[in-house]
C-alpha positions, 0 to 999 in steps of 0.5 A: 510525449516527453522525452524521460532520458534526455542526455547532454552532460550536466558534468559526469555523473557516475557512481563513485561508492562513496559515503557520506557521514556512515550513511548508505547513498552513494555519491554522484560525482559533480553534485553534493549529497545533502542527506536522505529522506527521513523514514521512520516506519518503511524498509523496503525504499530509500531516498537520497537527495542532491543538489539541483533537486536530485533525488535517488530512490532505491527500492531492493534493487532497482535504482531510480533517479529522478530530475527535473522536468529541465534537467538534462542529465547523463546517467549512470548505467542500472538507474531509470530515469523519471523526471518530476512532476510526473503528469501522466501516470499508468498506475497499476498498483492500486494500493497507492492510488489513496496516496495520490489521492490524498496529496491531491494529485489524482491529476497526475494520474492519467490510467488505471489497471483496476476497472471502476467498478471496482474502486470504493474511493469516490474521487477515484471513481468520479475522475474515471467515470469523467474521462480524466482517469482511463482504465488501460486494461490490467497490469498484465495486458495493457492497452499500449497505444492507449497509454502512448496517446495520452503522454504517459511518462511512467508506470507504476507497478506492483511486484505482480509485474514480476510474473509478466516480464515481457510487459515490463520490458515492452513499457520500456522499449516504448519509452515508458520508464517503470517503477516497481512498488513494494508497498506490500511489503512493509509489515508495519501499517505506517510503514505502507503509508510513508510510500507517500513520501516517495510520491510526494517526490514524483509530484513535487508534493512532498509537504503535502506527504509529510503533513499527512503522514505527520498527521497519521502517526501523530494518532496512532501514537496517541492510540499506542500509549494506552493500556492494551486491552487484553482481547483476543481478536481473529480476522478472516473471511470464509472461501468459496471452497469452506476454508478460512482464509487468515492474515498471517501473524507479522502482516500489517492488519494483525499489526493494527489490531496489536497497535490497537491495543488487541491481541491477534490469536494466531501465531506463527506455531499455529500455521505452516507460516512460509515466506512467499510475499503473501500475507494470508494463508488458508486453514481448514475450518476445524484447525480454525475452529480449534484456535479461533472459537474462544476469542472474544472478537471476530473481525470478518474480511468482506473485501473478497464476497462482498461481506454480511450484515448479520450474524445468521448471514455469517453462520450460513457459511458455516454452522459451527460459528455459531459455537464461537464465544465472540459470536454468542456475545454479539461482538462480530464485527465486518470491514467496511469495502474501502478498508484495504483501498483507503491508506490515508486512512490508517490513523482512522481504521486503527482507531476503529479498532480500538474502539471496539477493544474498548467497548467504545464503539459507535454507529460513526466508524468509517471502517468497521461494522458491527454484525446485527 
């Protein structure tokens, strides 16, 4: 297993405060600062980079150095330390598997917390179904001596790895150093799909990053400079207990449908809109019913039952959705299983949905259905 923390001295490096030109990086004594990595849709990661192939990633408050495979280095206290390219990754945040997939470096990846069956990305369930990707167990009970025999150097957490601390800190002890990701966080949809500039980082792949990446905004900035279309859209999925389950106004799926040239019909007055991390919220169906009924699009969530194919199927979870405007008029719509998996895909799911809004739509989509 490679050695993460291998301290001779490569002159001091210590925090000195220092600022370069207004910016927020600070200084590392011995080595020069020369600027950060340009995001434009992300807040919740900076990267600072230095000379000898440097960089410092900040992600709240943690702070992350990573260095070269041949570097040797004595770091400054409250940093961990990853060297790149990163070869063995634990990867228990699912979200950003696409991300390594779409830098081609699945390779790199050499355990996963989610289990095959339940991955709609079809290299990511090739590559477990040949041996070249293991399933270690979930995030909260990891399969450590799995992980430690073959050669894993990181993992990569979601901030669900803040209800387990005990395994945060046990990856730690036996030298698995731990990045917690916040992708979840960003309420813009690009913003969640720049995190693959920080993985470029982790697997020298950083071109590969910012093509993709390029590439996405360059199309939903095309999308964006249209008219908005003026209709209403609501998007949810109906529980097992008859609640509707809605995405709160301000997460990144209203957004696309906002970027999409859409209006999402719930407001921040319409629900009891808390700040914990999640990005739904359950209603009942009557308070749902009185809000949704007159919306001329219905998007079904089919992520979480395993979705509907027909409108009579969706009307069986609940009679009175047969009332609803959108449903009368056919424009019922259902999210294909890779929607939320598939991050590199932003650009496309975006443009899904402005199809729709523009009576565009066609049997090509990649993302979205229409309901028979």
């Amino acid at each position: 297993m490679k050695k993460l923390f291998i301290c001779a001295a490569i002159c001091l490096i210590a925090m000195t405060g220092c600022k370069e030109s207004g910016s927020d990086s600070a200084e590392l004594s011995g080595l020069q600062y020369i600027g950060s990595t340009e995001l434009t849709y992300a807040e919740q990661f900076s990267i600072d980079n230095y000379s000898g192939d440097i960089s410092v990633i900040t992600i709240g408050e943690e702070k992350y150095i990573v260095v070269p495979e041949n570097c040797t280095a004595a770091i400054p206290d409250g940093m961990t330390v990853i060297t790149k390219p990163q070869e063995s990754i634990y990867l228990a945040a699912s979200s950003a598997m696409d991300l390594f997939d779409g830098i081609g470096a699945l390779e790199n990846i050499c355990a996963t917390a989610t289990a095959e069956n339940s991955w709609s990305l079809p290299n990511v369930k090739e590559a477990i179904d040949c041996g070249s990707i293991l399933y270690a167990g979930k995030y909260s009970a990891p399969d450590f001596e799995l992980l430690l025999s073959e050669g894993c150097s990181l993992a990569i957490e979601s901030t669900m790895i803040y209800h387990k601390p005990e395994i945060k800190e046990q990856l730690e002890e036996i030298g698995i150093p731990v990045l917690v990701e916040r992708s979840s966080y960003e309420s813009h949809p690009l913003g969640r799909l720049e995190w693959i500039k920080l993985y470029g980082i982790l697997t020298d792949r950083e071109e590969e990053a910012e093509e993709i990446f390029n590439r996405q905004a360059e199309c939903v900035n095309s999308i964006m400079s249209e008219e908005k279309t003026g209709k209403i859209v609501a998007f949810f999925y109906i529980s097992s207990n008859g609640y509707v389950n809605v995405r709160k106004p301000g997460d990144y799926i209203s957004k696309m449908i906002e970027l999409a040239g859409g209006e999402y019909i719930f407001t921040a007055d319409d629900m009891n809109v808390d700040e914990n991390a999640l990005s739904t919220i359950n209603m009942q169906f009557e308070t749902f019913y009185a809000i949704a009924s007159e919306a001329d699009i219905l998007i079904y969530n089919s992520t979480v039952d395993g979705g509907v194919d027909t409108i009579s199927q969706l009307t069986e979870k609940n009679g009175m959705l047969a009332d609803f405007k959108a449903v009368k008029n056919g424009d019922v719509w259902c999210t294909e299983s890779n929607m939320f998996q598939q991050t590199t895909g932003t650009a496309d799911m975006i443009s899904d949905m402005h199809k729709i809004f523009t009576d565009e739509a066609d049997d090509e989509m990649n993302y979205l259905h229409r309901l028979k």
